[in-house]
N, C-alpha and C positions, 0 to 999 in steps of 0.2 A: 595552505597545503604546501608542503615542502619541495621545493625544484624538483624535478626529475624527467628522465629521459623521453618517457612518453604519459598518457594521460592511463589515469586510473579507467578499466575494465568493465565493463556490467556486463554480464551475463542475464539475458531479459530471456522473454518472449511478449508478444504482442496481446493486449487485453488484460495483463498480470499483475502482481504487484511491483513491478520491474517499473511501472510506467510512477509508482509512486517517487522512486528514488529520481529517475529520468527529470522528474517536476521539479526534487528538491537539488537539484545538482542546477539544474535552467535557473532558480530564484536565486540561489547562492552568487550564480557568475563564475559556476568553474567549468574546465572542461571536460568530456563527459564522452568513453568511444562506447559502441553501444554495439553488440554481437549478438544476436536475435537468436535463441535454441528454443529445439522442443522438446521440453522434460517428459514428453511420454515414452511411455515403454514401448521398444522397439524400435525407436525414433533413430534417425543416423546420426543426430546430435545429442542424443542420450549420453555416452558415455564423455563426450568432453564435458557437460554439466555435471557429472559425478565425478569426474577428475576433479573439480573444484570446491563442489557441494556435492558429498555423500549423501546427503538427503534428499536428493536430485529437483533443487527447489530453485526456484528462482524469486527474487534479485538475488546475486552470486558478485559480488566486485572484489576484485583482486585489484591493487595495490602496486603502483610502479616497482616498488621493490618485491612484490612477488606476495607480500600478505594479503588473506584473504577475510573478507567479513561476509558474512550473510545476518540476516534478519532484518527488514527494512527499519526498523525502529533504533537498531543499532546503528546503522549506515547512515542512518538522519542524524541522531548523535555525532555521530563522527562529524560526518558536514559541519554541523555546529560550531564545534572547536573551532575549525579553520575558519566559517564566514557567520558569525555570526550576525551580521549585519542583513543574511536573510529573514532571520527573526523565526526559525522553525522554529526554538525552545523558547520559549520565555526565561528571560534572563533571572539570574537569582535577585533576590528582592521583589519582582512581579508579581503584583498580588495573583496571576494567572496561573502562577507556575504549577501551583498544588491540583487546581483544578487540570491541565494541561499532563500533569502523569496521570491522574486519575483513568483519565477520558483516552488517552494515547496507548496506553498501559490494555486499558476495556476494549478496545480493537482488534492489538493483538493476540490478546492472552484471552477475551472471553468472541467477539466474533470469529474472527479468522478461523479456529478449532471447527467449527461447523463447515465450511467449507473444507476444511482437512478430512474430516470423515464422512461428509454429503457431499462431494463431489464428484467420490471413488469409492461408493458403499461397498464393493463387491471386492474391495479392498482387505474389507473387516467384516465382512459377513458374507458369507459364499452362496447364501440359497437366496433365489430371488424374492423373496416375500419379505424377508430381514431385511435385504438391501433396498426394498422399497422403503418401509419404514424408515430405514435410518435415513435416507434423504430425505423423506417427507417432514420426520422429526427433527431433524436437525434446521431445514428449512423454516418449519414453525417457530424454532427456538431463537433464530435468526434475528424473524422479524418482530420478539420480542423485546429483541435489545437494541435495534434500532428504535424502538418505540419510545424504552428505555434515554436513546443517543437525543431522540426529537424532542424530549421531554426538559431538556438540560441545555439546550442548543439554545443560545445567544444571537444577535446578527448585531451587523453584515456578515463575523465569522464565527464561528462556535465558541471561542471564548470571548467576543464582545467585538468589540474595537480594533482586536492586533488578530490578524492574522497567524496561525501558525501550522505543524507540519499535521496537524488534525483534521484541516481544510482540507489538504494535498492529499491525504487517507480517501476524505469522502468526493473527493472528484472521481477517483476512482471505483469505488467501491458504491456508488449509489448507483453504478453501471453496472453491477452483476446481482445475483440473484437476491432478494425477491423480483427485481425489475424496473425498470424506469418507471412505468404504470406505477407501481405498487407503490414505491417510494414519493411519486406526486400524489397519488389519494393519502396519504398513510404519515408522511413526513415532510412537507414539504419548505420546513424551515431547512432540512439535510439537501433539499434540491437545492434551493436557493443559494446557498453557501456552496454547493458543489460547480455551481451554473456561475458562481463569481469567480470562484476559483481560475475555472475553465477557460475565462474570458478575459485573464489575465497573458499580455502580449510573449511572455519568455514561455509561457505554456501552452499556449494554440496549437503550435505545431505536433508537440506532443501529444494533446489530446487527439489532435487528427490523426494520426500515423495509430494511433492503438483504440480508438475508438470511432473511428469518423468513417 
């Protein structure tokens, strides 16, 4: 990462996917300041997270020089460039790689949207009976593709052998819904790889402070 005057920004909050980048910024060996907001509405830190991120989401990193990135999949990219040595992407030639956007890519692009529209039914559907559904359905569709994830899941890490920023996804995210419970009856190769993850010393702290 290139000199500068102070340390690149994240805009988190605590339990989010804030904690994703948090993990991949500790494995890399960079430095990492960390501004805690609450993206809800009404919040008193609402409108500084939409200064930043219009879409009032978090992880939000801004950029010693002032640029900003959001999307944690991007943000882990970035990482990459600078330390590869953390090993988030598999390097080109790795036979992992293919598998590794496949599986990285099905996170964000096919889990994560169920939480975007089951988290905040009432968001996209105004009568309470819709808004029930959509969480319940979106919830069911959830643990489809986890099923889908445990199906495909390798160890010690999900793509076999090497470690990568896929682990660091499900440390987090085997922590929200359907549940810890659900995810040990249901997936528990997604535990185990999440509970190595976890137990990893540049991440401890991390998991404590947002999930402990």
């Amino acid at each position: 990462m290139p000199p500068a005057a102070a340390n690149p920004l994240l805009l988190g909050s605590r339990g989010c996917g804030s904690a994703i980048v948090e993990c991949a910024f500790a494995l890399a060996g960079l430095p990492l300041t960390v501004e805690d907001v609450d993206y809800s509405p009404g919040s008193p830190t609402r409108d500084r997270l939409l200064a930043v991120n219009p879409l009032g989401q978090v992880p939000a990193l801004v950029l010693p020089d002032g640029r900003v990135l959001t999307e944690s999949l991007a943000i882990l990219h970035y990482l990459d460039d600078f330390a590869p040595r953390a090993a988030l992407v598999p390097p080109r030639g790795d036979a992992a790689r293919e598998a590794f956007y496949r599986w990285a890519v099905f996170l964000v692009a096919a889990v994560y949207p169920t939480f975007t529209y089951g988290d905040d039914p009432k968001k996209w559907v105004p009568d309470e009976a819709g808004a029930k559904q959509l969480r319940e359905s979106t919830d069911r569709h959830r643990e489809s593709l986890f099923r889908q994830m445990e199906a495909a899941a390798s160890a010690p890490w999900f793509l076999g052998g090497r470690m990568s920023a896929i682990d660091v996804y499900l440390l987090a995210m085997t922590r929200w819904r359907p549940g810890r419970k659900w995810f040990e009856a249901n997936a528990p190769k997604l535990v185990a790889i999440a509970q190595r993850a976890g137990g990893l010393a540049p991440l401890a702290p991390i998991v404590l402070r947002h999930f402990g």
